[in-house]
C-alpha angles and dihedrals in degrees: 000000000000113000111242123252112245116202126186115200141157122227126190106246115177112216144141122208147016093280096054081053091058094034089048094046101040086057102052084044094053093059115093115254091020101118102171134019125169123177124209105206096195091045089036082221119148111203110212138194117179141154102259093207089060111038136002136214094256090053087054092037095054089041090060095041082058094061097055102273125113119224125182097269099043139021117229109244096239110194117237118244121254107246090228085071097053113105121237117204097210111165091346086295117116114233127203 
C-alpha cells in the first residue's frame, strides 16, 4: 500500500469573528484528504495538513471562497442584498 503524502501549508483567509473560524475550518475539514485546519483569527492564517494525492490547496482555497470568505487565490462571490432588506433610519424609527 503507498504511504500517503502528507502536505502543511498556510493559506490567507479573510474573516472576522468566531463564527468565520468555525465556518472557515469546518469547510476545509469537510473536504476529503484534509487531516488538520486551524484558523488564526488575529493572523487570518489557515494551517493546513492534507493528503496531496487527494485534494490541493486550490481545491480548499475555492471551497472557502464558496462559502463567502476570500483567500489569496479567489474572492468569495458574495450576493448582493435586495434593496427592500436595507434598513433605512427615517425619524429614529427602522424601516423594512
Amino acid at each position: 500500500m503507498e504511504a500517503k503524502e502528507q502536505k502543511t501549508v498556510i493559506i490567507q483567509v479573510q474573516g472576522n469573528c468566531p463564527m468565520c473560524k468555525t465556518r472557515i475550518e469546518n469547510t476545509a475539514k469537510g473536504i476529503s484528504g484534509v487531516s488538520s485546519a486551524s484558523w488564526d483569527q488575529k493572523t487570518k492564517q489557515l494551517h493546513l495538513s492534507f493528503d496531496d494525492s487527494a485534494t490541493s490547496v486550490d481545491l480548499i482555497s475555492k471551497a472557502i471562497a464558496e462559502v463567502d470568505h476570500d483567500t489569496d487565490k479567489y474572492e468569495a462571490d458574495i450576493a448582493l442584498i435586495p434593496p427592500y432588506l436595507i434598513a433605512v433610519n427615517t425619524e429614529s424609527n427602522y424601516k423594512f
